[in-house]
VEXVEX-6252 format. One line per field, with one value per residue (C-alpha): residue number from 0; residue in three letters; chain; x, y, z. Coordinates in steps of 0.25 Angstrom, whole numbers, plus 5000, padded with zeros to 4 digits. Layout:
% residues N
num c(NUM,...);
residu c(ALA,...);
chaine c(A,...);
px c(X,...);
py c(Y,...);
pz c(Z,...);
% end
This chain:
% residues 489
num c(0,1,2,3,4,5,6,7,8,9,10,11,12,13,14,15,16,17,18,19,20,21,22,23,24,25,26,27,28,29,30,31,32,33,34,35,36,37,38,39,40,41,42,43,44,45,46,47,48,49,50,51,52,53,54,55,56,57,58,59,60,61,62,63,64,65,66,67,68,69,70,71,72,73,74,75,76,77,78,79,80,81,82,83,84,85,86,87,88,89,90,91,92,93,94,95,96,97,98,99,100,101,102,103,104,105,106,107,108,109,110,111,112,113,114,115,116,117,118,119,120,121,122,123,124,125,126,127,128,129,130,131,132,133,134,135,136,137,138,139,140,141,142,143,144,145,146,147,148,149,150,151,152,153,154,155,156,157,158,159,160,161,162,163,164,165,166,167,168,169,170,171,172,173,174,175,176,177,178,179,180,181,182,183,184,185,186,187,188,189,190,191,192,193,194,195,196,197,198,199,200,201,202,203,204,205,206,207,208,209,210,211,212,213,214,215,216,217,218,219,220,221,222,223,224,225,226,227,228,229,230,231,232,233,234,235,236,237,238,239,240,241,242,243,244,245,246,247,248,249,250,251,252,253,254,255,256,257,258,259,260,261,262,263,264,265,266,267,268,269,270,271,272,273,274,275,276,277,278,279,280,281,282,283,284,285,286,287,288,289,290,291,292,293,294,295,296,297,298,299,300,301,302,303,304,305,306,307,308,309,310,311,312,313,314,315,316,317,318,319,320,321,322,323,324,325,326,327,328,329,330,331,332,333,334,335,336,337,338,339,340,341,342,343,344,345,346,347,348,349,350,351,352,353,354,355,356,357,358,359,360,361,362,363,364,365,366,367,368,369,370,371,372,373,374,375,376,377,378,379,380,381,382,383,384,385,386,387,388,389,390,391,392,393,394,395,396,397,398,399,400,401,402,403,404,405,406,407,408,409,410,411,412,413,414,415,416,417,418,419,420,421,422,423,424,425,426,427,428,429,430,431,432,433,434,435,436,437,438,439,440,441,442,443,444,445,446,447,448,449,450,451,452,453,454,455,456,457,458,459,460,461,462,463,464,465,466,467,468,469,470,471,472,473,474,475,476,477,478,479,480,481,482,483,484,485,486,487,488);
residu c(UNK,UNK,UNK,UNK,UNK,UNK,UNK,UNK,UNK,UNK,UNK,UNK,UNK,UNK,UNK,UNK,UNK,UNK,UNK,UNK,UNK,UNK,UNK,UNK,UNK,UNK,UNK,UNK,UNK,UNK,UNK,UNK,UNK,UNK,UNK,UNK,UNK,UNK,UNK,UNK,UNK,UNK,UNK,UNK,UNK,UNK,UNK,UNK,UNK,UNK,UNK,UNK,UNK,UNK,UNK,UNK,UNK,UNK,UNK,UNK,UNK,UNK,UNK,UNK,UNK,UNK,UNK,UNK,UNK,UNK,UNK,UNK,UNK,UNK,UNK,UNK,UNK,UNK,UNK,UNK,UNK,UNK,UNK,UNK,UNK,UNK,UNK,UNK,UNK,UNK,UNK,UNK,UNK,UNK,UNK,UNK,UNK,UNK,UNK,UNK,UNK,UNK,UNK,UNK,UNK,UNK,UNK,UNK,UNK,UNK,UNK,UNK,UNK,UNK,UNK,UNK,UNK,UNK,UNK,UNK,UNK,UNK,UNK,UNK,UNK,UNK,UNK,UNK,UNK,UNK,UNK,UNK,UNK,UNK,UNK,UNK,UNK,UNK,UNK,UNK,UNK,UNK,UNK,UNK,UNK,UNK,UNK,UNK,UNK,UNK,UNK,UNK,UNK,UNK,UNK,UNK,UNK,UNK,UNK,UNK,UNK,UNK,UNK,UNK,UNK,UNK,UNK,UNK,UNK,UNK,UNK,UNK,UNK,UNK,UNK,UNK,UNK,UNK,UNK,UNK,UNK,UNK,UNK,UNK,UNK,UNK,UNK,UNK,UNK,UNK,UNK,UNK,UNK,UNK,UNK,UNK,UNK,UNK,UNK,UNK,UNK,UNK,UNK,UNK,UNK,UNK,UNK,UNK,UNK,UNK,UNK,UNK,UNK,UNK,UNK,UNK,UNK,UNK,UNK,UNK,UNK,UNK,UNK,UNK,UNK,UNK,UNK,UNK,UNK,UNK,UNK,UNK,UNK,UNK,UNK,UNK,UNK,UNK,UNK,UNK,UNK,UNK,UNK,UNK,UNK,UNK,UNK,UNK,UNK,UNK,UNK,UNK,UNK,UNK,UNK,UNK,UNK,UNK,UNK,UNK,UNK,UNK,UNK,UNK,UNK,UNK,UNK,UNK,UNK,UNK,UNK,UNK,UNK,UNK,UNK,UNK,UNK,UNK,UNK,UNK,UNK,UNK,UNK,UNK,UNK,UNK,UNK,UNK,UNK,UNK,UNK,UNK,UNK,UNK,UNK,UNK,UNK,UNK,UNK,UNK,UNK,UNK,UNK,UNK,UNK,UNK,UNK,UNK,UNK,UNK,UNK,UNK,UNK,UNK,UNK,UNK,UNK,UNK,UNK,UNK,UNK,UNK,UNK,UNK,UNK,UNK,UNK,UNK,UNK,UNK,UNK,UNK,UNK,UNK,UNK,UNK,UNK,UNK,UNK,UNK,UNK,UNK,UNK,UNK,UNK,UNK,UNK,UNK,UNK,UNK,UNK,UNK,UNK,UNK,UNK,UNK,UNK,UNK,UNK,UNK,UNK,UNK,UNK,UNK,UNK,UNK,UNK,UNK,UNK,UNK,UNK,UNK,UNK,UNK,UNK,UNK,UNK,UNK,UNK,UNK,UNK,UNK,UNK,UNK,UNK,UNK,UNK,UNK,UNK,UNK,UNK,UNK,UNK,UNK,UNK,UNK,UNK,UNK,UNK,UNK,UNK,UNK,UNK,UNK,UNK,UNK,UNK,UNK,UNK,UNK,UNK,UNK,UNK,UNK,UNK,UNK,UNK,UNK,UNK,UNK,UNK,UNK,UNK,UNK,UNK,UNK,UNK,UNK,UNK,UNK,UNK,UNK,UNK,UNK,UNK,UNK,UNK,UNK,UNK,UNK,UNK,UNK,UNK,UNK,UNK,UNK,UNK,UNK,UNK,UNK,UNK,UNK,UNK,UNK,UNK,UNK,UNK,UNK,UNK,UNK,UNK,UNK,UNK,UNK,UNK,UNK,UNK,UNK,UNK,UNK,UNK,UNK,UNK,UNK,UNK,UNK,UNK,UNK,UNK,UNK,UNK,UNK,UNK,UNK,UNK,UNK,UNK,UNK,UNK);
chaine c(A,A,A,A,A,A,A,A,A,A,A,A,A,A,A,A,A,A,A,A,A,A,A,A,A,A,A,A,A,A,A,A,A,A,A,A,A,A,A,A,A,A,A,A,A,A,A,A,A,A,A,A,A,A,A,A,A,A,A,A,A,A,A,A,A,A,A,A,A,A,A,A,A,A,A,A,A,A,A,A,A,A,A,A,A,A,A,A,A,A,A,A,A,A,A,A,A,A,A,A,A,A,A,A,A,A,A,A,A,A,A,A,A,A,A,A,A,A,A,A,A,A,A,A,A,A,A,A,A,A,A,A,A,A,A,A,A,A,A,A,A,A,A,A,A,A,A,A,A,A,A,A,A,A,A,A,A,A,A,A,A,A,A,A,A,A,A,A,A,A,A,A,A,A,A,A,A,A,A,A,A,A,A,A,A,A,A,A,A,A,A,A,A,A,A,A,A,A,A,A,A,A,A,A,A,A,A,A,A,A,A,A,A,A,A,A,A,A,A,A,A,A,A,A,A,A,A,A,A,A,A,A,A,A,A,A,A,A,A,A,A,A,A,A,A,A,A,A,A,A,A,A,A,A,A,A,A,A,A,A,A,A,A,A,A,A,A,A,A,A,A,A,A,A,A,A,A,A,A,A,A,A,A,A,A,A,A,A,A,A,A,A,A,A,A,A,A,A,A,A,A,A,A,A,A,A,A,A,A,A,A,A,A,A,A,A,A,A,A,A,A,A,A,A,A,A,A,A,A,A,A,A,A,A,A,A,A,A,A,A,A,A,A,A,A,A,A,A,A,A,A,A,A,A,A,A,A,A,A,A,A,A,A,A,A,A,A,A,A,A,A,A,A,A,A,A,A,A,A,A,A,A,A,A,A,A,A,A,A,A,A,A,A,A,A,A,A,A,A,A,A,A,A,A,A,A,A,A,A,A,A,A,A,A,A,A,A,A,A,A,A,A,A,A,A,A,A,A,A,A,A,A,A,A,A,A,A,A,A,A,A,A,A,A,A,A,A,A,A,A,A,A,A,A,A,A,A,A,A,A,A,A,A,A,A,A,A,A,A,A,A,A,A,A,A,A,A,A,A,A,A,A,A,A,A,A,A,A,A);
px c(4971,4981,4981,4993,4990,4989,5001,5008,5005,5008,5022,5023,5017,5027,5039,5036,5037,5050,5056,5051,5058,5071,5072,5064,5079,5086,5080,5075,5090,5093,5084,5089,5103,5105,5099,5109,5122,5118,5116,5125,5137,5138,5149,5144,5152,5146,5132,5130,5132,5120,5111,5124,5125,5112,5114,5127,5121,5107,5113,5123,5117,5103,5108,5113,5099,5091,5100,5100,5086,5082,5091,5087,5074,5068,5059,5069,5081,5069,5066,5080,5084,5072,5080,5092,5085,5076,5089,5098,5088,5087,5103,5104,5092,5098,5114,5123,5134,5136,5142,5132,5120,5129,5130,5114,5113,5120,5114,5099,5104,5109,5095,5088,5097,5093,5077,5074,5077,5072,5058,5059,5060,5049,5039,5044,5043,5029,5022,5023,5029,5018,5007,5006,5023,5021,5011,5020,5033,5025,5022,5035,5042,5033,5037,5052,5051,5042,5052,5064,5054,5047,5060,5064,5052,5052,5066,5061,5050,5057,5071,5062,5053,5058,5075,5081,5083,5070,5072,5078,5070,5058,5064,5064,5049,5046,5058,5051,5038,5043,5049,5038,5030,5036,5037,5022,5021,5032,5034,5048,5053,5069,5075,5074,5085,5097,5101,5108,5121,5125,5134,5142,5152,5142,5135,5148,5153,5139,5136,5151,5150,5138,5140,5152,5146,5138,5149,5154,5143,5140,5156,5154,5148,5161,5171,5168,5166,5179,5187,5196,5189,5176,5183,5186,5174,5167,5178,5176,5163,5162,5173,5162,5152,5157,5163,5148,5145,5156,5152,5137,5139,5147,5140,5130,5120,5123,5120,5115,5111,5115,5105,5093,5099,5094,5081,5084,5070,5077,5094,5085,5077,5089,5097,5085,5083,5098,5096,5082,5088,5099,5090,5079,5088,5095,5083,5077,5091,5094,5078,5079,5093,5086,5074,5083,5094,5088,5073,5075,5067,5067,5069,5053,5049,5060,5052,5039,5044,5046,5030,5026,5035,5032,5019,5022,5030,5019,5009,5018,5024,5010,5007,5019,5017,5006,5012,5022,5011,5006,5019,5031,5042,5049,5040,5036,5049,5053,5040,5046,5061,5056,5047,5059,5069,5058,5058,5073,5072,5062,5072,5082,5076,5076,5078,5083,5070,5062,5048,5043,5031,5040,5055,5050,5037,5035,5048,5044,5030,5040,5051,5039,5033,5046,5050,5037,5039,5053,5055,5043,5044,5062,5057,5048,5057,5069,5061,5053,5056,5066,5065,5060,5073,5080,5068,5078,5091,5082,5076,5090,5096,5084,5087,5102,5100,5091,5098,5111,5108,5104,5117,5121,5111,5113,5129,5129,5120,5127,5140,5133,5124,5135,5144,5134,5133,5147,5149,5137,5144,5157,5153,5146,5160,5158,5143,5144,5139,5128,5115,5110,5121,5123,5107,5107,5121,5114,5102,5110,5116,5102,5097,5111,5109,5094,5097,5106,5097,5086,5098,5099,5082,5085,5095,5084,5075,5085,5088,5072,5071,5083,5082,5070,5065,5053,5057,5049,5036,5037,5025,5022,5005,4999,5004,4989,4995,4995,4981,4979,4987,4980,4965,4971,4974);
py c(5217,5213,5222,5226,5219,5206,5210,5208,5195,5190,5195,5188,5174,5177,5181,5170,5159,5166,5163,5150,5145,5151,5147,5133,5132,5131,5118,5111,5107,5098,5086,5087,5087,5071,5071,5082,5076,5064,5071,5082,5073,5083,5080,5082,5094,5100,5096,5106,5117,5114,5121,5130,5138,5141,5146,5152,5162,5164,5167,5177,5186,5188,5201,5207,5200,5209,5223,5219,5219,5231,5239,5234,5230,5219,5213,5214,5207,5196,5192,5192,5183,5173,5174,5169,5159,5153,5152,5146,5137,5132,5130,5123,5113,5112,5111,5101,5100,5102,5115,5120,5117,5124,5137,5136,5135,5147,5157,5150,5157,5168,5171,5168,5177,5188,5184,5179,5195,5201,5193,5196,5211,5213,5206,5217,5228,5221,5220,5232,5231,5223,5212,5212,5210,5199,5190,5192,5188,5176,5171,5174,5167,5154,5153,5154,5144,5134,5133,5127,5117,5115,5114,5100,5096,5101,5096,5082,5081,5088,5080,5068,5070,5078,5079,5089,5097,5103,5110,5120,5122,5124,5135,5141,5143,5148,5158,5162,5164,5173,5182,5183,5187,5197,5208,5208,5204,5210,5225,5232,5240,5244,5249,5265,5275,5265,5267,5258,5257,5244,5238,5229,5229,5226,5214,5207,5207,5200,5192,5185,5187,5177,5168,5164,5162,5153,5145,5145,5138,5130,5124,5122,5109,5104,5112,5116,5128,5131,5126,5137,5138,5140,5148,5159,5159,5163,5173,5179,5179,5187,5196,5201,5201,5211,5218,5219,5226,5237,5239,5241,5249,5258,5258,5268,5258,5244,5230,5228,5241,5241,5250,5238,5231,5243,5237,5229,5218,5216,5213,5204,5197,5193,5189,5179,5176,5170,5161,5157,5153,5146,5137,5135,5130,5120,5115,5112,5106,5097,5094,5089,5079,5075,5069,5064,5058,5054,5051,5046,5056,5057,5071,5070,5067,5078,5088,5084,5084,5099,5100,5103,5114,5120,5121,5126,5137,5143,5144,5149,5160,5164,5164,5172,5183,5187,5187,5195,5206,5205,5204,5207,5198,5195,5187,5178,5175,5172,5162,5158,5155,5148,5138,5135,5134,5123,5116,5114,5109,5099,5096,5093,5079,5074,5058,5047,5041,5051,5054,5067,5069,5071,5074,5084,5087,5096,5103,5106,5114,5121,5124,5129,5138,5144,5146,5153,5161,5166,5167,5176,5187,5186,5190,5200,5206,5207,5214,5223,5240,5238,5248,5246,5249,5237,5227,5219,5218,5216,5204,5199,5201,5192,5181,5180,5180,5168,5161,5165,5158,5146,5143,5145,5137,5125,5128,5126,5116,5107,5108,5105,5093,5088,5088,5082,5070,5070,5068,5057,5050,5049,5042,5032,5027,5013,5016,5032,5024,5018,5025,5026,5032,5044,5045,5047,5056,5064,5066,5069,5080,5085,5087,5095,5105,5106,5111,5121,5125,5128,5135,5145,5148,5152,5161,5167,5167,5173,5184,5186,5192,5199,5204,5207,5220,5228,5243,5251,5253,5241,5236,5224,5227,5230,5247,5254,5259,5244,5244,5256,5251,5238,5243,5250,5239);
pz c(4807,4817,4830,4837,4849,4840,4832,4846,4849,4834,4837,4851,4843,4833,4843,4853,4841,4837,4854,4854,4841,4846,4859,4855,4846,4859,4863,4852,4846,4857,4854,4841,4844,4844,4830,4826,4831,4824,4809,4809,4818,4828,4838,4853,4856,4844,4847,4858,4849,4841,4854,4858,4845,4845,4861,4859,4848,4854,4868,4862,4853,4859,4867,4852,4844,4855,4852,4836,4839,4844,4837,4824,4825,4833,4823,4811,4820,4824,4810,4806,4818,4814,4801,4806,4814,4803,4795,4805,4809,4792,4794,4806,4800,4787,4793,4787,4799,4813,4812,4803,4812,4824,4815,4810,4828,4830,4820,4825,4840,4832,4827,4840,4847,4837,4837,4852,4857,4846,4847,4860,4861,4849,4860,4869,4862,4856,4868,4880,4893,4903,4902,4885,4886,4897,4889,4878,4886,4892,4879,4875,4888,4887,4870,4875,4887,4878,4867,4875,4880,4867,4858,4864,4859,4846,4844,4848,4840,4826,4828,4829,4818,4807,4811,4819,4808,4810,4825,4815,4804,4809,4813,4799,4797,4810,4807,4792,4798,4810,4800,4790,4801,4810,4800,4800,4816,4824,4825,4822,4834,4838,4848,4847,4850,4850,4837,4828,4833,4836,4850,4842,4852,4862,4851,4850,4865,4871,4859,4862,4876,4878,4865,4873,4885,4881,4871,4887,4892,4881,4882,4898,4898,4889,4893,4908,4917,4920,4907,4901,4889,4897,4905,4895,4887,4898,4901,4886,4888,4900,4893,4883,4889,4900,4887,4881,4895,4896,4879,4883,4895,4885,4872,4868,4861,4868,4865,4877,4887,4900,4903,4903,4917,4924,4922,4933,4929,4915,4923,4933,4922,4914,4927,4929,4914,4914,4926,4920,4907,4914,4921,4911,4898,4907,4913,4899,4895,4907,4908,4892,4896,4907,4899,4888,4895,4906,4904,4890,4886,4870,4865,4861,4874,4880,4872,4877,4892,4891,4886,4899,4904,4891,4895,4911,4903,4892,4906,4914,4905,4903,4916,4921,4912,4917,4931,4927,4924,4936,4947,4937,4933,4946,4953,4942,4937,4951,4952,4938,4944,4957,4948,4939,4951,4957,4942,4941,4956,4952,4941,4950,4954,4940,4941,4931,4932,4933,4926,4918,4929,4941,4935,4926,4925,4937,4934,4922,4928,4937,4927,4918,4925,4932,4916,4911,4925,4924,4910,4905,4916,4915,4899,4904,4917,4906,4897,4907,4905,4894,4883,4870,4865,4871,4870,4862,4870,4883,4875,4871,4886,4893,4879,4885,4898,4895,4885,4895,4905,4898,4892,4907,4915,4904,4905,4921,4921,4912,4920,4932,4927,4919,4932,4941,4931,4929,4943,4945,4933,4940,4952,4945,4941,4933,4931,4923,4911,4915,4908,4922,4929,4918,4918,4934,4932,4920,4933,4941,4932,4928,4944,4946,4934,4937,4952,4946,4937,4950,4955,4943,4943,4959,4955,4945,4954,4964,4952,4949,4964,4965,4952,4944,4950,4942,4941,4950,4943,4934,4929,4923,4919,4907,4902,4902,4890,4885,4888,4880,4869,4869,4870,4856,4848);
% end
C-alpha cells in the first residue's frame, strides 16, 4: 500500500515531468523551424510566429490559470490544461497550413499557462513549508532549467529522424498518461474562504495588458523601439495593466491580491525572477545563433553542445536546495546571480574561430551553476509564507515574472545585437557580403547582447541584496511537526 510520504513524491515525478514537457516546447520548435517553413511555405515574417504564439499565450494567461486554479480546484484545472495541451499539440502536428499550425501554438501556451501554475501550486500545497518543499522545488527547478537545454536537442534529433511533426506529437501520450494518473496520484485541494466569485474585470484587464506586451516585443525587432506602432502597444499595454491594479485594489475577491507584496521575500523574488528570465532565455538564444551561424554547428550537434550545462544545472539545483535550508534564499541566489553574471562575461569573448573548450565550455559550467543557483531559491523565496489559499496565484505571478522577462531580455538583446552588426556591416562598405565579414559582424552582435545580458544578472544580483529580506523569524529548517508528521507515515 502506498504511503503518503511515497504518494508525494509520485506527485512530484508526475508534476516534474508535466514542467519539463511545457517548458521543453519553448525550445524545441526552433531546430525545427527551417523544416517547417519549407512544408507549410511559411513566409519569414510569419515564421517567427510559430514560437510567439506559443509565448504570447503562455505569458498572458499564467497569472489567471493560477487564480482559475485555486478557485476551482488545482488538480481538476491541471488535467484539463494537459487536455488542452495534448490536444493542441495533435493539431499543430496534424496542421495543413500556416495559420493553422499558428492557432494549434497558441492554444499549446493556452494550456501551459493554465497547467505550468497549477502543477506548481499542488507541489506547494503537497509538500510543507521547509527542507521536504526545498528538495521538491530543487527538483522541480533542475527539471525546468534542463528542458530549455534538452529541447534543442530533441528537436534536432526528431526533425532529423522522423520530421518535425513529431516535436508535437509526442506530446500527446505524455498528456494521456498524465491525466490517467493524477486522479489516482495528486490530491484535490482549493483555496478556502474565497468563495466563487469570480474578477472578470480583473482576468480580462491583465491577460490583455501582458499579451500585448509581449506582441510589443515580439514586433520590436521589425518595427523598432520607438516606431509609432510600438509606441502605442506599449502605451495600451501599460493602460491595462495600471487598470488591472486600481480593479484589484478595489475588488473584494481579486485576480491577483495586493495583499501578497507585503511579503516583501515573495515582491523581491519576482523582482529578481524577471531579470533572471531576461538573461537566461537570451543566453540560450544568442548561444544557439552563435553555434549555428557561426561555428557551423548542425542543429544536432547544437543540441548536444547544451549536454554539459544541462548537467552543471541538475547538480547545482540539487545542491542549492539544500543551501537554501541551511542560510535562506538570499545568499544563494546572490552566489547563483554572480556565477551567471561571470558566464555571460565569459561569453562576451566568443570569436569566429573559436573552439567549444575555451568559447563555450567554461561559460557553460558558470552559467550552470548560476542557473541551478538563482533559479531553485527565486521558486522557493517567491513561494515562501504565502497562504495556502493563494498557492496558485503566487505560482502564476513567479511563471510571469519569468516568462516576462524573457520575452524582454531576448526583445532588448535582439535590438542591440542586431544594431551592433548593423553597424559592423556598414563600415565594411564593398565587403558586407562576404561570409566572413557577416560572420565577424554577427560576432560582434553576439559579444554586444551577451554583455548586456551580464548587465541584467548584476541588476539581479543587485535586487537579490536589496531586496530579498526573510521576515523576522523566518525559517527555512525542517517544522518539528514535519518530523512528527513523518515519523507517522
Amino acid at each position: 500500500m502506498t504511503t503518503r510520504l511515497e504518494r508525494r513524491w509520485l506527485a512530484l515525478i508526475l508534476l516534474t515531468v508535466t514542467q519539463f514537457m511545457v517548458v521543453l516546447d519553448v525550445a524545441i520548435v526552433n531546430v525545427a523551424l527551417p523544416s517547417i517553413q519549407q512544408q507549410l511555405d511559411f513566409s519569414v515574417e510569419q515564421l517567427q510566429w510559430v514560437t510567439s504564439a506559443y509565448a504570447l499565450t503562455f505569458g498572458g494567461f499564467l497569472l489567471l490559470g493560477g487564480r482559475v486554479a485555486d478557485l476551482l480546484g488545482r488538480r481538476r484545472v491541471f488535467i484539463a490544461g494537459m487536455a488542452l495541451f495534448g490536444a493542441a499539440s495533435l493539431a499543430a502536428g496534424l496542421a495543413p497550413s500556416d495559420s493553422a499550425l499558428i492557432g494549434a501554438r497558441a492554444l499549446q501556451g493556452l494550456g501551459a499557462a493554465i497547467i505550468s501554475p497549477a502543477a506548481l501550486s499542488i507541489l506547494t500545497t503537497t509538500f510543507t513549508e521547509g527542507a521536504e518543499r526545498n528538495k521538491a522545488l530543487g527538483i522541480w527547478g533542475a527539471v525546468s532549467g534542463l528542458g530549455g537545454a534538452a529541447g534543442v536537442l530533441m528537436g534536432g534529433i526528431l526533425t532529423d529522424l522522423v520530421g518535425w511533426e513529431w516535436i508535437f506529437f509526442i506530446n500527446v501520450p505524455i498528456a494521456v498518461a498524465v491525466m490517467v494518473l493524477s486522479p489516482r496520484i495528486l490530491s484535490e485541494s482549493r483555496a478556502v474562504g474565497l468563495g466563487r466569485r469570480f474578477d472578470l474585470t480583473g482576468a480580462v484587464t491583465v491577460s490583455a495588458g501582458l499579451m500585448l506586451l509581449v506582441y510589443g516585443l515580439v514586433g520590436t525587432n521589425d518595427h523598432g523601439w520607438t516606431s509609432g506602432r510600438t509606441i502605442a502597444i506599449f502605451s495600451a499595454s501599460a493602460a491595462l495593466i495600471a487598470a488591472f491594479i486600481l480593479v484589484e485594489a478595489r475588488s473584494k475577491q481579486p485576480l491577483l491580491p495586493l495583499r501578497l507584496f507585503s511579503n516583501g521575500t515573495l515582491t523581491g523574488a519576482n523582482v529578481v525572477g524577471l531579470l533572471l528570465g531576461a538573461s537566461i532565455f537570451s543566453m540560450f538564444f544568442f548561444l544557439s545563433l552563435y553555434m549555428q551561424e557561426v561555428l557551423g554547428y548542425s542543429a544536432l550537434r547544437t543540441g548536444f553542445a547544451y549536454l554539459l550545462v544541462s548537467v552543471t544545472i541538475i547538480v547545482s539545483a540539487a545542491v542549492s536546495q539544500m543551501l537554501v535550508t541551511r542560510v535562506g534564499p538570499r545568499r544563494v541566489m546572490a552566489a547563483g546571480m554572480t556565477m551567471l553574471f561571470a558566464g555571460l562575461l565569459w561569453f562576451t569573448q566568443v570569436s569566429v574561430s573559436g573552439s567549444y573548450l575555451i568559447d563555450l565550455a567554461p561559460g557553460f559550467v558558470l552559467a550552470g551553476i548560476g542557473l541551478g543557483f538563482a533559479f531553485v531559491p527565486d521558486t522557493i523565496a517567491a513561494l515562501s509564507g504565502v497562504e495556502e489559499r493563494d498557492a496558485g496565484v503566487a505560482s502564476g505571478l513567479i511563471n510571469t515574472s519569468q516568462q516576462i522577462g524573457g520575452a524582454i531580455g531576448v526583445a532588448a538583446l535582439v535590438t542591440v545585437a542586431t544594431s551592433r552588426t548593423g553597424d559592423v556591416l556598414a563600415s565594411a562598405g564593398a565587403n558586407a557580403s562576404d561570409p566572413a565579414v557577416i560572420a565577424s559582424a554577427s560576432t560582434d552582435g553576439f559579444q554586444a547582447a551577451f554583455l548586456l545580458g551580464a548587465g541584467l544578472a548584476v541588476a539581479g544580483l543587485i535586487a537579490t541584496l536589496a531586496l530579498v529580506r526573510p521576515r523576522s523569524g523566518e525559517t527555512f529548517d525542517v517544522p518539528a511537526e514535519l518530523a512528527a508528521g513523518e515519523a507517522g507515515d
